[in-house]
N, C-alpha and C positions, 0 to 999 in steps of 0.2 A: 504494500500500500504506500504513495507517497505520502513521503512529507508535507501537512497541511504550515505552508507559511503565514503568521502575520506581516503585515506592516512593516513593525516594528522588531521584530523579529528576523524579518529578512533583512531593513537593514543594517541590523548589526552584527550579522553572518557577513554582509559587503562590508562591513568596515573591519571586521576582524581577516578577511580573504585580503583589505587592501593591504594593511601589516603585512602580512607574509609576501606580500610582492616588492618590499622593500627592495630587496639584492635584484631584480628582476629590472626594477625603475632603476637605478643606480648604475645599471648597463644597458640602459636601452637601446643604445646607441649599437652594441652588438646583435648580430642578425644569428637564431638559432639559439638559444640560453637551455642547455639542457643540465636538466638536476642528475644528481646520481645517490642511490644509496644501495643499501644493502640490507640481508634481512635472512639470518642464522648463522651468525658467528658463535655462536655459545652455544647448542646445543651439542648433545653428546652423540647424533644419529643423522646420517642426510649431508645433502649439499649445503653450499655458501650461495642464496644468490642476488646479485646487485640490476638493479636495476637502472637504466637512461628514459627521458621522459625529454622531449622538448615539445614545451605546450606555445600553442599560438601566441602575442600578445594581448589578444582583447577577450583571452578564454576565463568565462566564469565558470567555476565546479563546483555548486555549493557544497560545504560539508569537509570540501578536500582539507588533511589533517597527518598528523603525523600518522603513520598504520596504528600504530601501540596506543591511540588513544581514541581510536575507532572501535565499532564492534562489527562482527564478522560478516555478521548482516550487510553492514554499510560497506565494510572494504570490498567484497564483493558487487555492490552497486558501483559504488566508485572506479573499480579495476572494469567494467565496460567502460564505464561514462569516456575514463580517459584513453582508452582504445579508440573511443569514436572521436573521439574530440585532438587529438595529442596531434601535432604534425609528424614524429616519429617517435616511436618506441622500442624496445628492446631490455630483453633480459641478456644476465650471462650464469652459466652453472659450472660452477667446479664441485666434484662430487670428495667424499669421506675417502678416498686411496689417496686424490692429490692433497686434500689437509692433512692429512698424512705425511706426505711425505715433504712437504715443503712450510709449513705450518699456516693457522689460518688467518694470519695476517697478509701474506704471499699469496694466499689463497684468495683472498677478500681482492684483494689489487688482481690479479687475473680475471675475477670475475668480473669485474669493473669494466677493467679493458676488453674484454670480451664485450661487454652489454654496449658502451661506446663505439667500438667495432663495426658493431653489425646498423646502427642506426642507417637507417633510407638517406636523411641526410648528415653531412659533416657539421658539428657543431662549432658556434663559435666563441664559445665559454662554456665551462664547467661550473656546477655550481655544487660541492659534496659535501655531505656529511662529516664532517669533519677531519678528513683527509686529505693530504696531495697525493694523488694516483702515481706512482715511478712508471717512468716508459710510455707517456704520452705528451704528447709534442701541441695540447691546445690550452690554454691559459684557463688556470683551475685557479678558484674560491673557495679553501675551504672554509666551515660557517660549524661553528660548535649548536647542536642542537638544532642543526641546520631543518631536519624532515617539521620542526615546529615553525621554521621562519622563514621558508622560502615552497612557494606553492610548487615548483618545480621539484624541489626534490619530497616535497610533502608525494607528488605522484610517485614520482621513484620509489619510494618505499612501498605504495601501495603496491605498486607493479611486480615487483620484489617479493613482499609478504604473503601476495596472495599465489603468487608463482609456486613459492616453494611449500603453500600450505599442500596447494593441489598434489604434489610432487607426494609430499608425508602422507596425504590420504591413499594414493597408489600403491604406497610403499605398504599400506597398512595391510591394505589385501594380499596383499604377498608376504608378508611377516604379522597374521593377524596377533600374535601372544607379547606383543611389545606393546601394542597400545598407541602405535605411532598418529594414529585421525585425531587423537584426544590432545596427545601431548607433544604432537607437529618433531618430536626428538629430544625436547631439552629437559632435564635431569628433574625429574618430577619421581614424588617418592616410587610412584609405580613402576616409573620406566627403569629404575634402579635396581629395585625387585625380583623384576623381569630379567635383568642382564645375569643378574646372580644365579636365577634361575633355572634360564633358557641359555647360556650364556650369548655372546656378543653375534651376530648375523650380519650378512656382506657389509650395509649400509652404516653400521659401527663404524664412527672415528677412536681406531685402536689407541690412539696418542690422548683420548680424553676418558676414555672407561680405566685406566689402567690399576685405579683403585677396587672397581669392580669385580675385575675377574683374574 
């Protein structure tokens, strides 16, 4: 069902959306602003994956927000809305062998670069989550708490989150005794339980259970 707006309500969803376009207005001048984040660095199960977003200038998304302060409901409305709406989009995935063996910091910057990569177009700012990406050659911002203050990477993240939720729900029918739909991977008393239990299964980050088993 949608959302019934008031007035007064809607506009203070536009005044709160104009905040977060700060870093957006601030480069306007550059053509292409795409956000970047990422979304499962910390879980114990599953891929890293980051997301690229470059939304139009004049695009409104009501509701767009950090993921983590969405509900699942909504990140899913939203991960269409900015499908339709985004001028390009792109994920990237690196899976539990390369956090593994490269760790998930290396791992997080591949995924990035990957998601940047594949964009329909070449961006001409970056706008990340609190990182500078190594090994790309286009002027990056990072922005501490950035998916809260920049509508660009506020998509990113959604692109991201609901990416790799989809990915854990797959995972879960193939490893249904983890629990992976419920707890997307990260160290939740069950999925702990389970390792102990069941022990570790392909999609284990062997580098992060090693108390477990």
């Amino acid at each position: 069902m949608a959302r019934k707006w008031t007035e007064e309500r809607l506009a203070a969803e536009r005044e709160r959306l104009a905040a977060m376009r700060e870093y957006e207005n601030t480069y306007a001048a550059v053509e292409a602003i795409c956000g970047v984040d990422e979304a499962g660095r910390g879980p114990l199960a599953g891929p890293v994956v980051a997301g690229a977003v470059i939304l139009p200038k004049d695009c409104e998304i009501l509701c767009l927000n950090d993921s983590k302060k969405l509900s699942e409901k909504k990140r899913e409305e939203l991960y269409l809305e900015i499908q339709e709406k985004a001028v390009a989009w792109s994920v990237g995935i690196v899976g539990p062998d390369v956090i593994d063996e490269i760790n998930i910091l290396q791992a997080t910057y591949e995924a990035m670069r990957q998601a940047i990569g594949k964009l329909k177009v070449r961006p001409g700012l970056l706008l990340n989550d609190a990182v500078t990406i190594p090994g790309v050659d286009i002027m990056q911002v990072p922005i501490v708490k950035g998916d809260a203050k920049s509508v660009s990477i506020a998509a990113a993240s959604i692109m991201a989150k609901v990416t790799r939720d989809h990915m854990m729900e797959e995972y879960d029918r193939l490893y249904p005794e983890y629990g992976f739909a419920k707890h997307k991977g990260y160290g939740t008393a069950v999925h702990t339980a389970a390792i102990r239990e069941h022990g570790p299964c392909p999609i284990h980050r062997r580098s992060f259970i090693t108390k477990f088993v």
